[in-house]
MIZA-707107 format. One record per atom (N, C-alpha, C): x, y, z. Coordinates in steps of 0.2 Angstrom, whole numbers, plus 2048, in hexadecimal, padded with zeros to 3 digits. Example, Ala and Ser with C-alpha at 12.3 -4.5 7.8 and 13.67 -1.06 7.14 Angstrom:
REM MIZA-707107
8427E4827
83E7EA827
8427F0827
8407F5823
8447FB824
840800827
This chain:
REM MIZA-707107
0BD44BCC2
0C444CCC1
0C5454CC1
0CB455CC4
0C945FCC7
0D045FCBE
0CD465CBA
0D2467CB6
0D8466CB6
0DB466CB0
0E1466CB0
0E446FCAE
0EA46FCB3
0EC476CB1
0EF476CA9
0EE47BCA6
0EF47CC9F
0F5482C9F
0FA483C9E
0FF489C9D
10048AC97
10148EC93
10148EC8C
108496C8E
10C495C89
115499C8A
11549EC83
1134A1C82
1144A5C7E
1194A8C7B
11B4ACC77
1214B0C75
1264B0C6C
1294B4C6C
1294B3C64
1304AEC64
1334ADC5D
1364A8C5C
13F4A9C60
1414A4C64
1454A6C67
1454A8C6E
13F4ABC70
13E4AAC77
1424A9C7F
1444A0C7D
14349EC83
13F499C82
139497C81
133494C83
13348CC83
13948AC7F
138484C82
13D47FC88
142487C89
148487C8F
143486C94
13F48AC94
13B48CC9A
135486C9B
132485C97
12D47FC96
132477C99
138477C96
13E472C9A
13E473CA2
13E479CA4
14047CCAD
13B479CAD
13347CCAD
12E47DCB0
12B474CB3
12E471CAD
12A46ACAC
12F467CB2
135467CB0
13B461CB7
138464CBB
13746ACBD
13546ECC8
12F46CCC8
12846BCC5
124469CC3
122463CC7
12645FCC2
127457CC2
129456CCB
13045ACCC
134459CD2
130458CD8
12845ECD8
123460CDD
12045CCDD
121456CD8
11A450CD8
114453CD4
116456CD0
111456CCA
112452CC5
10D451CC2
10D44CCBB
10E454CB5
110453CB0
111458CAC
110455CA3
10C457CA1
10C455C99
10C45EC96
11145DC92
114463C8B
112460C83
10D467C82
10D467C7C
11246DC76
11446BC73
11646DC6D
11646FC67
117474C65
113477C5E
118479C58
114478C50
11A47AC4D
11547CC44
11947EC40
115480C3A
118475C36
11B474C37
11F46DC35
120468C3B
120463C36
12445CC3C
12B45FC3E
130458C41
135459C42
137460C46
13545FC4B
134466C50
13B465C54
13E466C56
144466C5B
143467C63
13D46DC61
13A46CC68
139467C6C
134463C6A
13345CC69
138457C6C
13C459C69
140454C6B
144457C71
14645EC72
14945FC77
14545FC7E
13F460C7E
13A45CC83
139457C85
13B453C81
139449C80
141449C85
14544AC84
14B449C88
14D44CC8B
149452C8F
14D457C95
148456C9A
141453C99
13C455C9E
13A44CCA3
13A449C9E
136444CA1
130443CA1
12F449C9E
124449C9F
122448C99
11C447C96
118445C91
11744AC8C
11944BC86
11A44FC7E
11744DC79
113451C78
10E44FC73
110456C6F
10E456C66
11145CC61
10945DC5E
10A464C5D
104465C57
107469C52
109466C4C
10C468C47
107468C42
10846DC3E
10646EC37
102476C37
104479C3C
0FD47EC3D
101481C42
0FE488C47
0FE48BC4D
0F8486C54
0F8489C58
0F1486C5A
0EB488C58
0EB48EC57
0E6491C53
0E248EC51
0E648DC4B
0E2489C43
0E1484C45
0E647FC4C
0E6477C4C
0E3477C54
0DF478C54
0D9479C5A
0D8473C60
0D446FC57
0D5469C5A
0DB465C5B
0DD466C55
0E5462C55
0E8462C60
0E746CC62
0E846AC68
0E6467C6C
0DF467C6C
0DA465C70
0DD45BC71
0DF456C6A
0E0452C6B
0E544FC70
0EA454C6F
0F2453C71
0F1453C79
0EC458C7B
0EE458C82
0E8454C84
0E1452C83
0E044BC81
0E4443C83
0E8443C7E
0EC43CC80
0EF43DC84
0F4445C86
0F8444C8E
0F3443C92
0EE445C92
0E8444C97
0E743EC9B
0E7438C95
0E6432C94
0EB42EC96
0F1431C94
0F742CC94
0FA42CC9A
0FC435C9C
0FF435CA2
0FB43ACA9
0F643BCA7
0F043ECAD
0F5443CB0
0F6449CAC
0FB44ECAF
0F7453CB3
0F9455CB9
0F745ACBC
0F6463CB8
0FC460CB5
0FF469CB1
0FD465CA9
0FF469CA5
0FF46AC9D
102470C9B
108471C98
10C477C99
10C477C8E
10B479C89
10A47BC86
10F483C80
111480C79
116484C79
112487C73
11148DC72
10F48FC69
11548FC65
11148EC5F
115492C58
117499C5C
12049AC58
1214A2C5C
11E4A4C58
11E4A6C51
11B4ABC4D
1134ACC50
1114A8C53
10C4A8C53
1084AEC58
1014B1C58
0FC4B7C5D
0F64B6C5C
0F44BAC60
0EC4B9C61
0EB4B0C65
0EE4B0C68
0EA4A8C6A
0E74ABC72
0E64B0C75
0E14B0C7A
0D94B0C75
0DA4B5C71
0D44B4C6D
0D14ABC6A
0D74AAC69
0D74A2C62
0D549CC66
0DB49BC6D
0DB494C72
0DA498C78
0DC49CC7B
0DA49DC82
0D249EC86
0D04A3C80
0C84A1C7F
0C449DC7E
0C649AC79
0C2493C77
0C348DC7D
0C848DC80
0C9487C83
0C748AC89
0C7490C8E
0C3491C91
0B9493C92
0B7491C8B
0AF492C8B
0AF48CC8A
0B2486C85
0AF481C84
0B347BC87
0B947DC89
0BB477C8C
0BD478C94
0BA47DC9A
0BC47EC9E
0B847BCA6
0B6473CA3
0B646FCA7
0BD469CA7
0BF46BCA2
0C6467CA1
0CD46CCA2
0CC471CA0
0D2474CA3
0D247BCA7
0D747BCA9
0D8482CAE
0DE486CAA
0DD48CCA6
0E0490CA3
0E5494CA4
0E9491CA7
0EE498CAB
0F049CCA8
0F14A5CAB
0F44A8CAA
0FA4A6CA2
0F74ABC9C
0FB4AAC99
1024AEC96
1064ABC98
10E4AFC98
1114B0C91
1134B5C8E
1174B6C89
11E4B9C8D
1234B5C89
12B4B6C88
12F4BBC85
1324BFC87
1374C2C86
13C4C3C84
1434C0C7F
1484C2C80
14B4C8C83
14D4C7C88
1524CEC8B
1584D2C85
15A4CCC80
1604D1C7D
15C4D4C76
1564D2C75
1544D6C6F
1504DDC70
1544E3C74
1534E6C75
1514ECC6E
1554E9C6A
1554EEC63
14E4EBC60
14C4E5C61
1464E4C5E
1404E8C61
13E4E7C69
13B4E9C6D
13A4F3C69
1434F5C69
1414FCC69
13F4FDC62
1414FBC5E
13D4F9C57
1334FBC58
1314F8C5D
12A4F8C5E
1284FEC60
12C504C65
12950AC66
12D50FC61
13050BC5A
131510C54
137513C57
13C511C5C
141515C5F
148514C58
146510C55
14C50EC51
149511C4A
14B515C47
14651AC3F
14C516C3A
150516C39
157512C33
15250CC32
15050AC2A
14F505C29
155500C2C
15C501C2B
1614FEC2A
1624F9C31
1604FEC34
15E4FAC3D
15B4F4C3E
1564F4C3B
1514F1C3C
1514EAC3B
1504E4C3E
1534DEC3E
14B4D9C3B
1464D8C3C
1414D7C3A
13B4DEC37
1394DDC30
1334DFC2B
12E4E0C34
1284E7C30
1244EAC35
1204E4C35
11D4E1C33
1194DCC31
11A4D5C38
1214D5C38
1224D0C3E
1234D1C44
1244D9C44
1244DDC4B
11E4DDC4D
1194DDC47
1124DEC4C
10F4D9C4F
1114D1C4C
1114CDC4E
1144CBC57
11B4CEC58
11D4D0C5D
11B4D2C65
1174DAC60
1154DCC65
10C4DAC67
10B4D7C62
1034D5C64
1044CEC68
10A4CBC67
1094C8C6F
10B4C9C76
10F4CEC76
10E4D2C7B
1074D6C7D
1064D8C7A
0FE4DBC7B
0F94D6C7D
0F74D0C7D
0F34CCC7E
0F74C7C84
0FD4C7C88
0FF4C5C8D
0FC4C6C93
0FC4C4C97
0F84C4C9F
0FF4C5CA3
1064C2CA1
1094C3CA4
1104C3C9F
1144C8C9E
11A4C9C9A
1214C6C9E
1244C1C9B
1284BDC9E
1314C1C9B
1344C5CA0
13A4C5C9B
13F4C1C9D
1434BFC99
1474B7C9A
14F4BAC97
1534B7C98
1594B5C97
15B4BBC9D
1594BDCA0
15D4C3CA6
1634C1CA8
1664BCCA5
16A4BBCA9
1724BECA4
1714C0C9C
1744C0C98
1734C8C98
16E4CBC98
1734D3C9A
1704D7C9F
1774DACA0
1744E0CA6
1704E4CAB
16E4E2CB1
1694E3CB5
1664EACB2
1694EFCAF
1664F5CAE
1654F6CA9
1664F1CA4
1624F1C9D
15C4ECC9E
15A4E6CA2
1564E4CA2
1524E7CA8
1524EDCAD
14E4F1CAE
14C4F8CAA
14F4F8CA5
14E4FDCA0
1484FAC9D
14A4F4C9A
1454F0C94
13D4EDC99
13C4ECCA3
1374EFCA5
1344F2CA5
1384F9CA5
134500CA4
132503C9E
133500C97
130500C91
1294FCC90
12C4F5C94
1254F1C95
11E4F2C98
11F4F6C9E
11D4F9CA2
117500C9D
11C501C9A
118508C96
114507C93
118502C8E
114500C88
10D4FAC8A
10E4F7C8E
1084F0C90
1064F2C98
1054F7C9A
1054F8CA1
0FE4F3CA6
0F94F0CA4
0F54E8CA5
0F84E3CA3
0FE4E2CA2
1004DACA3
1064DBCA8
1064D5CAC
10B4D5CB2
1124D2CAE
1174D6CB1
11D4D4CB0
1224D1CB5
1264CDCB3
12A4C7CB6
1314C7CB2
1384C7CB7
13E4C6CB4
13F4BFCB4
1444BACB0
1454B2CB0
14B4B2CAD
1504AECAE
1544A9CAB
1524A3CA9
14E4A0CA2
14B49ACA4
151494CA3
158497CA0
15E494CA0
162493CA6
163498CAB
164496CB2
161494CB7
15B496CB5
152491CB9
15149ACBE
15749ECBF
1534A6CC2
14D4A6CC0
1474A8CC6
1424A8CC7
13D4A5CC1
13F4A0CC2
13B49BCC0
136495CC4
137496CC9
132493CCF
12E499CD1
13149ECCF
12A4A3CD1
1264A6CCC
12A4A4CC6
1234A3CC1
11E49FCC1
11F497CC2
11C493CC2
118494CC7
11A496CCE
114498CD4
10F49CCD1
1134A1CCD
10B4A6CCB
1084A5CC4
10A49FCC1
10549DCBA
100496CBE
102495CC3
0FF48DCC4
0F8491CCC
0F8498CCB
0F249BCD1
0EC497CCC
0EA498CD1
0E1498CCF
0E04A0CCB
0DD49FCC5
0D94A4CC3
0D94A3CBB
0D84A7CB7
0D84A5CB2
0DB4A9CAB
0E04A8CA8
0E34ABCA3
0DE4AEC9A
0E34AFC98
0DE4B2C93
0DA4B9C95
0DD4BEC98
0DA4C4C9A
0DA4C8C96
0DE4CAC8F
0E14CEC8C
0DD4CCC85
0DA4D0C7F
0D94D1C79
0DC4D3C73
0E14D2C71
0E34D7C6C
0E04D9C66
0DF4DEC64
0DD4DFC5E
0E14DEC58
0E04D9C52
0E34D7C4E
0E04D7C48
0E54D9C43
0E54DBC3A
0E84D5C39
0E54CFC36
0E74C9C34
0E94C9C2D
0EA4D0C29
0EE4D0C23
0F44D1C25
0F44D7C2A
0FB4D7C2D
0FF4D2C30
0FD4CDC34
0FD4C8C37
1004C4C32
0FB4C1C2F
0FD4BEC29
1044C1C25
1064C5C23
10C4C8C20
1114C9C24
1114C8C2B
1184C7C2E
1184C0C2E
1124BAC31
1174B3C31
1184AFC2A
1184B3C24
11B4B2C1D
1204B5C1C
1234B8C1F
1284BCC1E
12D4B8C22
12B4B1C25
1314AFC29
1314A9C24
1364A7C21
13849FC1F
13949BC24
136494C22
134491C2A
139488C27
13D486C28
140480C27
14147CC2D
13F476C2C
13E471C31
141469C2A
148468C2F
148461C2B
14D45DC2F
14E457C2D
14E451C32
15644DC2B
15B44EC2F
16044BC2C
166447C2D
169440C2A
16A43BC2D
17343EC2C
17743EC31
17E43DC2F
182438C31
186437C2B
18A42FC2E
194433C2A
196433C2F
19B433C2E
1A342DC2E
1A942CC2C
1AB426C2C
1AF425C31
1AF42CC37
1B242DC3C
1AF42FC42
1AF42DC49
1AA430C4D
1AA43AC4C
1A643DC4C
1A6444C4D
1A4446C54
1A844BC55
1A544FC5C
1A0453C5A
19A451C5B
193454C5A
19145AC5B
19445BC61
193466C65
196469C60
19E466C5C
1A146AC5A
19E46CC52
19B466C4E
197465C4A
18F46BC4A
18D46AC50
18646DC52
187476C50
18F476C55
18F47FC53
190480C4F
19547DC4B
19847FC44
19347FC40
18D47EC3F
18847EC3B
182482C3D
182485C41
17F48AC45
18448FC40
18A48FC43
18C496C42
18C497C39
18E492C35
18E493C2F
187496C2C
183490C2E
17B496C2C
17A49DC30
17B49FC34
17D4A5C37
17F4AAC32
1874A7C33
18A4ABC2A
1864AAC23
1854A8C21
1834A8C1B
1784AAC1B
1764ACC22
1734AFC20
1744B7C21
17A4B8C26
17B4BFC25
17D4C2C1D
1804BDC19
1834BFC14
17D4C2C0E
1784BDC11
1724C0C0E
16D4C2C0F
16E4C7C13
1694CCC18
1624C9C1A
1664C0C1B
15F4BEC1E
15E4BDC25
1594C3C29
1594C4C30
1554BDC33
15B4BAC37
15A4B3C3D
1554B4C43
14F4B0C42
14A4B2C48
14D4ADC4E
14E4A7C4C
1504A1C4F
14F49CC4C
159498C4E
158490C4B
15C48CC4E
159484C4F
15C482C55
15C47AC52
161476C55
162470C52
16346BC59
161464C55
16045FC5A
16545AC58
16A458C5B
16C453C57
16D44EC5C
16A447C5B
16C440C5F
17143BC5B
174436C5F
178431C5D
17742CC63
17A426C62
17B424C67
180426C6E
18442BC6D
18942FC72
185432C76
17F435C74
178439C75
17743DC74
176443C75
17144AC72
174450C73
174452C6F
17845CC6D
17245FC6A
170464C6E
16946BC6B
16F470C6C
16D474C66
17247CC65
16D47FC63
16D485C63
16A48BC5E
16A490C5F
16A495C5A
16B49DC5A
1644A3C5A
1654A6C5D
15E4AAC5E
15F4B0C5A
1654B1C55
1674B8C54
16E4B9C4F
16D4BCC49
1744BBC45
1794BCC47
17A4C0C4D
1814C2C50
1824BDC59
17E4B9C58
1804B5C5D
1864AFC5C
1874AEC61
18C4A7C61
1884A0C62
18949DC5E
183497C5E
186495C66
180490C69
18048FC6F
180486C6E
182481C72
18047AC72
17D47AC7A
17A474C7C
17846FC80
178468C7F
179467C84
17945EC84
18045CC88
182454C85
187454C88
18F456C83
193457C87
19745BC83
19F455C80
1A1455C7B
1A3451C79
1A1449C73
19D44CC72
196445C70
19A445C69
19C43CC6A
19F43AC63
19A432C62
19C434C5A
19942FC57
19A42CC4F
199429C4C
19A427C44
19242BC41
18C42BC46
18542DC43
18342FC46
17E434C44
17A439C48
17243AC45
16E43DC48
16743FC45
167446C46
165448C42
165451C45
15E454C41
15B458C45
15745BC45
158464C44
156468C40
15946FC3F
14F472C3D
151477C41
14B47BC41
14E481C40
14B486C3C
14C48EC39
147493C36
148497C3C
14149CC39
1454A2C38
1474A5C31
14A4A9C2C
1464ADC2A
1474B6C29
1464BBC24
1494BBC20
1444B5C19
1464B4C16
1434AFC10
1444AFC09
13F4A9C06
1414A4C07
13D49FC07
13E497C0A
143492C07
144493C00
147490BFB
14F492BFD
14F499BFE
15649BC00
157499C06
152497C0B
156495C11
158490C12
15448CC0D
154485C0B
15B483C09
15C488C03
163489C02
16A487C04
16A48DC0B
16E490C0F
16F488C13
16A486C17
16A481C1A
16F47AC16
16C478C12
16D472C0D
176473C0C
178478C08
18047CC08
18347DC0D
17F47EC16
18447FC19
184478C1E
182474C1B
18446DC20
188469C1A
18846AC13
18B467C10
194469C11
195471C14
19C474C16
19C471C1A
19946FC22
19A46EC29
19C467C28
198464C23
19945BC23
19F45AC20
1A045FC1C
1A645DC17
1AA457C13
1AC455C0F
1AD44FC0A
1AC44AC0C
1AB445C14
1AD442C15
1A643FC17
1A1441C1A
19D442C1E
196441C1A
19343DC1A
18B43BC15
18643FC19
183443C15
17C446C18
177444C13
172442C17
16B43FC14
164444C18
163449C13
15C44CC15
156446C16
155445C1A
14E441C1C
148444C19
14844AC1C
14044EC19
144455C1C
141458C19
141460C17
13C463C14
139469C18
13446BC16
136475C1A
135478C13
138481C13
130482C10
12E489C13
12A48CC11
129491C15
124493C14
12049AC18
11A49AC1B
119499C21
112498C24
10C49BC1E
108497C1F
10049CC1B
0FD49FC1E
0F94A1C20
0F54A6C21
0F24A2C26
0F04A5C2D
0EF4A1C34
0E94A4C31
0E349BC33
0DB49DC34
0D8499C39
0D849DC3F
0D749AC45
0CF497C44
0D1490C48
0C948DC48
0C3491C4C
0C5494C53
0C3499C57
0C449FC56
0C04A6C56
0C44AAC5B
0BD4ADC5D
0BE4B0C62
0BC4B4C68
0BF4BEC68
0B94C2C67
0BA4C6C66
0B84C9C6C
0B74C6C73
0B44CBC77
0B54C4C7C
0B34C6C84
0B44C1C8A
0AE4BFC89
0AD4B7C8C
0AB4B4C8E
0AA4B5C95
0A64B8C97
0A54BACA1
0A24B2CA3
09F4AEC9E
09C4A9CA1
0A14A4CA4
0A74A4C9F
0AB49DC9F
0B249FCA5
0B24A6CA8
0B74A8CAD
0B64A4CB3
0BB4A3CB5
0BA4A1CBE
0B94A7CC1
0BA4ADCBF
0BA4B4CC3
0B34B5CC2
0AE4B4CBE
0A74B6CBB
0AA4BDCB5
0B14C0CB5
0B24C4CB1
0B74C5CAD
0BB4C8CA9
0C14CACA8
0C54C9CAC
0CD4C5CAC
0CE4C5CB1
0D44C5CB0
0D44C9CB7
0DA4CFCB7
0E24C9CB9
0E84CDCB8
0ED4C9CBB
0F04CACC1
0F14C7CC6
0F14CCCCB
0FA4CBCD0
0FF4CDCCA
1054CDCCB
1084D3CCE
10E4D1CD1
1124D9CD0
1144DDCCA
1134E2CC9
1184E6CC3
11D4E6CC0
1204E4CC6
1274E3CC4
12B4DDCC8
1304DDCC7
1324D5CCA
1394DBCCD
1394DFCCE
13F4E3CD3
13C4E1CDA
């Protein structure tokens, strides 16, 4: 049995990564590929999850409780039963954002000891194009604490998965201007000059067949080391308040569910501005029998966004809410809980199913790999990305 190609999508929370994991899977699929997606999360009740289960058609397995790091095996099992179930040609793979260091933790590992089973491609980290203030944050161009949108702790987080990319993906191109997002190349360019760079729209599908063409070559990913302070490390993915919870609404009147979905976007929006609590990313799943509305905000001064179908009414809904907050858990906890009791308003019954706020622990990868393995390469070496520079 010739391996199965493995893509593993990198990038911090917000991304893009599982817009682009949705593109990748349908053209995938459309070529006549079989396609199994796994999913990662520090909790159950992942939204991702589910916006995969209904946008793709392919096989979704989750590894929750952990990054893959720490849940090694946990991956090893998931992609295991797609193996089993749906005999994929591809396996496309999403981490924890908060999460680095996985060339050292899984790209390695599974290239020494599993690399009769799979083929490691090229691994890609994601870019928001509009977080230009964070980015410039990382070469210190912004000195005002007051600036500063996330603690140093989670910038380094940021930048160290950039630094271990084979291939730096910028995405949303399509939301600002050709000349900022060849500015934001040429920063990339300086600062990470060994990893190839690619422009994308993974929301318009923009160059997103020719990313796929160049993760699905032959060769093998995981080129890249980073050097890593796991104290540091550790102290930025604690610094993000991580809620995941799964909640029933039944109201005595059908509700228009988009319009539901925003309005509670934007209320937690506001009332974490009000309390200087910086928005990494939070995103909501809501089903009925009308059918499915996903929203979510990448940033405190965004305008919540929906998907799905539009006008979705019903008497009951399931909703799914994911939030990774600068900020303590209990308070986002909070914030949450207060701002769906507003949106619901008197009339309207909410029931927390499960709910679980906290702050990741301290990542203790089952592997790590502090050096190449020359034996388990397809190249016999290090191996190099062999991209263009730029995507102009």
């Amino acid at each position: 049995m010739d391996p199965v190609q493995l893509l593993v999508v990198g990038g911090f929370l917000g991304a893009g990564k599982t817009t682009l994991l949705a593109q990748a899977a349908r053209r995938l699929v459309a070529l006549g590929k079989r396609v199994g997606l796994v999913t990662n999360d520090q909790a159950d009740n992942l939204v991702d999850t589910a916006v995969l289960r209904a946008a793709t058609g392919a096989g979704v397995r989750e590894v929750s409780g952990g990054c893959f790091c720490c849940n090694f095996n946990e991956l090893l099992s998931a992609t295991d039963e797609l193996i089993r179930t749906y005999q994929p040609d591809v396996i496309i793979s999403e981490p924890v954002g908060s999460c680095t260091d996985l060339s050292a933790t899984v790209l390695q590992p599974l290239k020494k000891h599993h690399g009769r089973q799979f083929r490691v491609a090229p691994f890609s980290v994601l870019v928001d194009v509009r977080q230009m203030r964070t980015l410039d944050q990382l070469w210190q161009v912004y000195q005002d604490d007051a600036t500063r949108r996330f603690p140093d702790e989670v910038l380094y987080i940021y930048r160290k998965q950039l630094e271990e990319a084979d291939l730096i993906v910028l995405n949303k191109v399509d939301l600002v201007p050709e000349d900022q997002a060849a500015l934001l190349e040429r920063v990339l360019a300086e600062h990470f000059p060994a990893a190839g760079r690619m422009a994308i729209s993974a929301k318009t599908g923009r160059g997103v067949d020719r990313w796929i063409q160049y993760v699905i070559q032959d060769g093998s990913g995981g080129g890249h080391l980073a050097e890593m302070d796991y104290d540091t490390y550790a102290r930025g993915e604690a610094a993000l308040a991580w809620l995941n919870a799964s909640v029933r609404l039944k109201s005595p009147t059908p509700q228009v569910w988009d319009v539901f979905c925003r309005g509670l976007l934007a209320a937690i929006r506001d009332q974490c501005r009000e309390s200087n609590a910086a928005v990494a990313h939070i995103k909501i799943h809501l089903s009925c029998p009308a059918g499915t509305v996903t929203a979510n905000l990448t940033d405190q001064d965004d305008v919540p966004a929906a998907r799905g179908q539009a006008d979705v009414r019903s008497e009951t809904a399931e909703l799914l809410i994911n939030a990774r907050v600068v900020t303590d858990p209990q308070q986002l906890r909070g914030i949450v809980q207060r701002c769906l009791e507003q949106v619901a308003g008197a009339t309207m019954a909410v029931e927390m199913e499960s709910v679980a706020s906290f702050a990741p622990p301290r990542p203790v990868p089952a592997h790590r790999f502090d050096s190449f393995d020359t034996s388990s390469s397809r190249t016999g070496g290090t191996w190099r990305p062999r991209f263009p520079k730029s995507d102009a």
